[in-house]
N, C-alpha and C positions, 0 to 999 in steps of 0.2 A: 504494500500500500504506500503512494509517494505521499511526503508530509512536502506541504510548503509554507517556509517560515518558518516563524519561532512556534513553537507548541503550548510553551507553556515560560510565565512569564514570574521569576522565581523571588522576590520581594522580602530580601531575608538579611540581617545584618552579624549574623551569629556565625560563624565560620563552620564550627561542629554541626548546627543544624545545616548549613549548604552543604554540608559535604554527606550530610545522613542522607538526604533528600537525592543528590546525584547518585549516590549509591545504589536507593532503589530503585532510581528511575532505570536503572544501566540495568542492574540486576531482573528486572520483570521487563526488561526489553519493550517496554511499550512507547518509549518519548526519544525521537532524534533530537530533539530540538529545545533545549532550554536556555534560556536566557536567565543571568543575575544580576540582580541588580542589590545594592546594599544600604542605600538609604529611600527615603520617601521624596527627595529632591531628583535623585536618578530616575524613580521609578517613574514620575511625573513627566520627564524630558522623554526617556524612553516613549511610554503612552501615547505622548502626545506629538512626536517629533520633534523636538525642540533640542537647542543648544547640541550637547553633544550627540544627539542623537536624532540630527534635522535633516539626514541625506536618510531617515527613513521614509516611508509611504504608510500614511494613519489606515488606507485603507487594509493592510496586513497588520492586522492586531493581532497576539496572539488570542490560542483557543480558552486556555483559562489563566489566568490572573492567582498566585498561593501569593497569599499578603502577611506580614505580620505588623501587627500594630504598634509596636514599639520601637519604633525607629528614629533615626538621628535626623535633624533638619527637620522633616514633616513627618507627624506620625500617620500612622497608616489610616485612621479612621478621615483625614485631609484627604488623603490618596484616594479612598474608595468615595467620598463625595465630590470631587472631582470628575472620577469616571464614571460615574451615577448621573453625574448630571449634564454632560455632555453628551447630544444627540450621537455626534460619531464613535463616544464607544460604551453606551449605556449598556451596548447589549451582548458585552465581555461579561462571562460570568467571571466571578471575584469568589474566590474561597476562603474567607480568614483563616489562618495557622498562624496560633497566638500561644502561650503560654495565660493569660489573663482569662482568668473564671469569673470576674466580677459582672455581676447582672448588669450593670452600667455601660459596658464595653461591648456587650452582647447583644441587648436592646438596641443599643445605638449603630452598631454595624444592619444587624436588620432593618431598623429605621432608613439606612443612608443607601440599602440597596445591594445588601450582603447576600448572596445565593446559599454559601455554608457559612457556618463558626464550628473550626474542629479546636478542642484547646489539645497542645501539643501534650503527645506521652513524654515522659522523661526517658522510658530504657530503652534502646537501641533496637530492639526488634521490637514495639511495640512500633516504635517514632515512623521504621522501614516498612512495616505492614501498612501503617493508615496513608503514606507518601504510595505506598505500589498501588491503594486501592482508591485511594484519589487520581492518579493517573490513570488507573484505568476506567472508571467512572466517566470524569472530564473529559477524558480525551477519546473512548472507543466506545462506551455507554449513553451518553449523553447526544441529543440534540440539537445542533448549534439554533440559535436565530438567525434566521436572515435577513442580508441588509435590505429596507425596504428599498420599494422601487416607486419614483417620483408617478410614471406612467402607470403603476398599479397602486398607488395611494388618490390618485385624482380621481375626481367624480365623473364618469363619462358626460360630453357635453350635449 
């Protein structure tokens, strides 16, 4: 099956967890394609093409968005209001992968347009299980949206 693009768009500032996360993805062979990014400020330029990342095209988003909210510069719950709210990529799904259980963080990410809130395992093969079973979900179970179409949104005349 050809993948085009980034697959999956990895939003992660913890080294140990990027590197738990590429493990499973490599290990359950389901994702060519990941993209990292380490703070909320990157994540945003990536997203959106900007700055360092303005020789991209918005219309190749990846397929899903793993977010953590606790991030340097912008925290992630900035990041998913952003992408929530802009027509060109509203309709990325966004998976929170957070360590934060608090109701307030949880509430709020579904408020702003969150699809999941997984709170992160701590053990190593618990962490690699729910990373294999989000990518295959996201990326071979899942339904994308499609982008509308200006000629199939308008009312015939």
């Amino acid at each position: 099956m050809p993948h085009a693009g980034i697959q999956i768009l990895l939003v992660e500032d913890n080294p140990n967890d990027v590197k738990l996360a590429l493990y499973a993805f490599e290990s359950s062979k389901i994702v060519n394609e990941v993209h990292i990014v380490r703070d909320g400020r990157e994540a945003l330029e990536y997203i959106f093409c900007s700055d360092r990342y303005a020789d991209r095209a918005i219309d190749h988003p990846p397929k899903v968005i793993l977010l953590d909210l606790k991030l340097p510069y912008v925290d992630g719950l900035e990041v998913l209001r952003q992408i929530k709210t802009d027509p060109r990529t509203q309709a990325i799904p966004v998976v929170i992968m957070t360590a934060s259980r608090e109701d307030r963080d949880i509430s709020e990410a579904y408020r702003l347009g969150a699809n999941s809130y997984i709170v992160k395992p701590v053990e190593f093969e618990n962490f690699a299980e729910v990373t294999r079973q989000l990518g295959y979900y996201w990326l071979l179970v899942n339904q994308p949206s499609l982008p509308s179409s200006p000629a199939l949104d308008d009312p015939p005349s």
